[in-house]
Every structure is written in structure tokens, then in C-alpha cells.
Rosetta silent file (secondary structure, phi, psi, omega in degrees, C-alpha in Angstrom):
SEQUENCE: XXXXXXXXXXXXXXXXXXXXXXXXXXXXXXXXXXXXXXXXXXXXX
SCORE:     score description
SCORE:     0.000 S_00000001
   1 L     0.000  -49.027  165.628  -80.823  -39.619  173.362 S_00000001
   2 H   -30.602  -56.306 -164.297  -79.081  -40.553  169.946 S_00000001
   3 H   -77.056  -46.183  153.044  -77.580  -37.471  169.954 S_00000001
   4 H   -22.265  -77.751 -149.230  -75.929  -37.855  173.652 S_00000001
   5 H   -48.890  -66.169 -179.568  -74.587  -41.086  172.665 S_00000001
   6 H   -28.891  -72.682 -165.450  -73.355  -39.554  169.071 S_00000001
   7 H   -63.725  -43.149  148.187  -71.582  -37.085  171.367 S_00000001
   8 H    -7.175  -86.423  165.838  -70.071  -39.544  174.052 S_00000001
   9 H   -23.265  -39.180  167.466  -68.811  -41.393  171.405 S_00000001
  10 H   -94.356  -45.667 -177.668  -66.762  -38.529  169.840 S_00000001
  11 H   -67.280  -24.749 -178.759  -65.319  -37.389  173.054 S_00000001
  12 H   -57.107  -47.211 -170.881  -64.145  -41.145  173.623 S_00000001
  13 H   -60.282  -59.940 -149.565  -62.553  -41.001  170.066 S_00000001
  14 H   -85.262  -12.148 -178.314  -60.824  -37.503  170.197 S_00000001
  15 H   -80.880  -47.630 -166.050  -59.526  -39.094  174.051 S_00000001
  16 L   -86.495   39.623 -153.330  -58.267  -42.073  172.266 S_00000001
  17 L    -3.181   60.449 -171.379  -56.717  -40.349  169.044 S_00000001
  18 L  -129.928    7.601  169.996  -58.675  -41.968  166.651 S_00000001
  19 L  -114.558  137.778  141.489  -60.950  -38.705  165.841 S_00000001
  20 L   -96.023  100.676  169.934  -59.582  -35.162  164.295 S_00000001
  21 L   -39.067  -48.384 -171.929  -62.150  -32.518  164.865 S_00000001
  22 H   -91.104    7.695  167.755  -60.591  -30.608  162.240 S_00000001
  23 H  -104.778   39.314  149.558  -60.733  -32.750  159.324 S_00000001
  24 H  -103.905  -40.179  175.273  -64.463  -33.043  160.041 S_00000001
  25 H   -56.388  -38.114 -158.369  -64.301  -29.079  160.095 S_00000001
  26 H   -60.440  -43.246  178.967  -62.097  -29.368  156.639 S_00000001
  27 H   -65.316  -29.640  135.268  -64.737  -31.417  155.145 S_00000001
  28 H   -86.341  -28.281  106.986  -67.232  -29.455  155.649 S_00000001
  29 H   -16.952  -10.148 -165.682  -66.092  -26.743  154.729 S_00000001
  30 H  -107.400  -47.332  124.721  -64.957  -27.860  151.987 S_00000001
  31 H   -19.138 -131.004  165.672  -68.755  -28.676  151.317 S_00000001
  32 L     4.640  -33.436 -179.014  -69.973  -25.378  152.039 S_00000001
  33 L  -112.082    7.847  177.149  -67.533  -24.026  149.329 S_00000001
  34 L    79.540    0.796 -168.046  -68.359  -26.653  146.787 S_00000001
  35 L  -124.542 -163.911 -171.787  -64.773  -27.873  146.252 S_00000001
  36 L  -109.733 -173.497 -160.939  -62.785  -30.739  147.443 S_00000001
  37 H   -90.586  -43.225  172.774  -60.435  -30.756  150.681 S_00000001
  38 H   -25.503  -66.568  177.380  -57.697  -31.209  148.244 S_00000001
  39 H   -50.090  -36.130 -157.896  -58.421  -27.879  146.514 S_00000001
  40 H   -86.625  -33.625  173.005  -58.963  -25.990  149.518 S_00000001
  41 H   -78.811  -27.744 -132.325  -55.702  -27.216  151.670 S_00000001
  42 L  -119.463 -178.484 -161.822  -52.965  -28.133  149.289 S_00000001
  43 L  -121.691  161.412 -176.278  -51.001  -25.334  147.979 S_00000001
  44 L   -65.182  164.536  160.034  -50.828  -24.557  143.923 S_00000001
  45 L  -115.819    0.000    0.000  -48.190  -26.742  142.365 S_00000001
């Protein structure tokens, strides 16, 4: 049941534009590779 709600809750967000799916993807990912979002998005300087 949590997890219903949990999802509800996110479609409600991403309706209202106050969720980005993909910096929850970014984030994890970014996780998963051990580095920060920083590293993994921003271009060398």
C-alpha cells in the first residue's frame, strides 16, 4: 500500500512540475558509478 501511495504521489508531482524523473535517474546513476552528478554531467573545463 506504501508503495501505491509513493507512486500516486510522484505522478501528482511530475503533473504539477515539481518532480524531474531524470535527475532522480542522474542521481542514481551517478551512485551506481561512484561519482558525483557534477562529474558525470558537466563537461571538462
Amino acid at each position: 500500500m506504501k508503495n501505491h501511495i509513493k507512486k500516486l504521489r510522484k505522478a501528482k508531482a511530475i503533473e504539477n512540475d515539481k518532480y524531474n524523473p531524470t535527475l532522480e535517474s542522474a542521481i542514481k546513476l551517478a551512485k551506481l558509478l561512484d561519482t558525483t552528478e557534477e562529474e558525470l554531467f558537466m563537461p571538462d573545463t
